[in-house]
VEXDO-117224 format. One record per residue (C-alpha): x negated, y, z negated. Coordinates in pm, whole numbers, plus 50000, padded with zeros to 5 digits. Last residue first. Example, Ala and Ser with C-alpha at 12.3 -4.5 7.8 and 13.67 -1.06 7.14 Angstrom:
2
<<48633 49894 49286>>
<<48770 49550 49220>>
//
This chain:
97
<<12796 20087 50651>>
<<12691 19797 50379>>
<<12981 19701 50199>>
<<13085 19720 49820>>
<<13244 19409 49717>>
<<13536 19465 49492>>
<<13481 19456 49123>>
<<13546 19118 48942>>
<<13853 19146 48696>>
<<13789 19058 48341>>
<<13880 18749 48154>>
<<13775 18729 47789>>
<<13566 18494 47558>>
<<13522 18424 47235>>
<<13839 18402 46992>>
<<14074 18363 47298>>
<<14367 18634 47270>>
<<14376 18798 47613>>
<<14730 18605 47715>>
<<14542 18500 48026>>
<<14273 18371 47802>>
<<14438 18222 47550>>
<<14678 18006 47830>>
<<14347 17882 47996>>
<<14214 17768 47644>>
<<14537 17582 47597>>
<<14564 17433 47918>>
<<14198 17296 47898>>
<<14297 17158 47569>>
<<14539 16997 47656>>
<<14862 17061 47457>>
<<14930 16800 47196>>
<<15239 16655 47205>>
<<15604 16600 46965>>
<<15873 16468 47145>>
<<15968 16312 46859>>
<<15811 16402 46490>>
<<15466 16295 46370>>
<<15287 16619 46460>>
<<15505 16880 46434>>
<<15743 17020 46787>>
<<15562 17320 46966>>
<<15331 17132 47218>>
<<15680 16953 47319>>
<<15910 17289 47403>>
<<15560 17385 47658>>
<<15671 17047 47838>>
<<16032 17130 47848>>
<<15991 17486 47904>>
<<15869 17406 48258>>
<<16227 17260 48343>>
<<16116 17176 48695>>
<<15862 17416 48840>>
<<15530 17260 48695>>
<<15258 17446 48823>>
<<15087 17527 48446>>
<<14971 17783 48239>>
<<15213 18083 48331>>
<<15488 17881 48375>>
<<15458 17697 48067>>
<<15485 18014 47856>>
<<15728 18192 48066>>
<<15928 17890 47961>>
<<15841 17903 47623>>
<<15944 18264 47617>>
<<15676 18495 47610>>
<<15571 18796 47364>>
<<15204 18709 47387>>
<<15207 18717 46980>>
<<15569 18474 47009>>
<<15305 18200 47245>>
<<14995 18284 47015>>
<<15243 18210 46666>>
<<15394 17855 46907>>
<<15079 17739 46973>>
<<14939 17801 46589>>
<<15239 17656 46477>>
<<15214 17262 46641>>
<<14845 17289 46569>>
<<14566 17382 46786>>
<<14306 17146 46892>>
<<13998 17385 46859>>
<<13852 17630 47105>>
<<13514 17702 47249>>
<<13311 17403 47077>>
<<13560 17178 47184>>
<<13535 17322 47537>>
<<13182 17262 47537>>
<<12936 17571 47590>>
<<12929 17725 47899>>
<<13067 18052 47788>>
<<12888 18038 47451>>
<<12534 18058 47633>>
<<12664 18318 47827>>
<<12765 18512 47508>>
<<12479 18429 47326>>
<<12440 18154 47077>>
//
């Protein structure tokens, strides 16, 4: 599959559900706080850290959640570690004179 191909591809086929630790290993590799965390994913203003707190607890304990997967692929690429795709900055539009 080529790289545009793989862009447009299903998210499922993009990124997997991650695991309680694998959230929580990309959050401490982007060097964020789980509030930084949330904030940077999501537009939640009251106690973001709350929500991000929950996508770190194990499966089958309280409070525990998976994070969407949307959110998670979105938080990968601002934190430039998604395993297939990266974010680059468009170059301004050059105008006729």
């Amino acid at each position: 599959m080529n790289g545009r191909a793989r862009a447009f591809a299903p998210i499922i086929e993009r990124v997997g559900n991650p695991t309680p630790e694998q959230v929580r290993t990309a959050r401490e590799q982007a060097g964020l706080t789980q509030t930084a965390a949330a904030l940077l994913v999501s537009p939640a203003r009251a106690q973001p850290y709350r929500t991000w707190q929950s996508y770190e607890v194990p499966s089958g304990q309280s409070g525990a959640r998976s994070i969407p997967l949307a959110t998670w692929e979105l938080f990968l690429l601002l934190t430039n570690q998604h395993p297939g795709l990266r974010l680059t900055r468009r170059r301004p539009a050059v105008t006729a004179p």
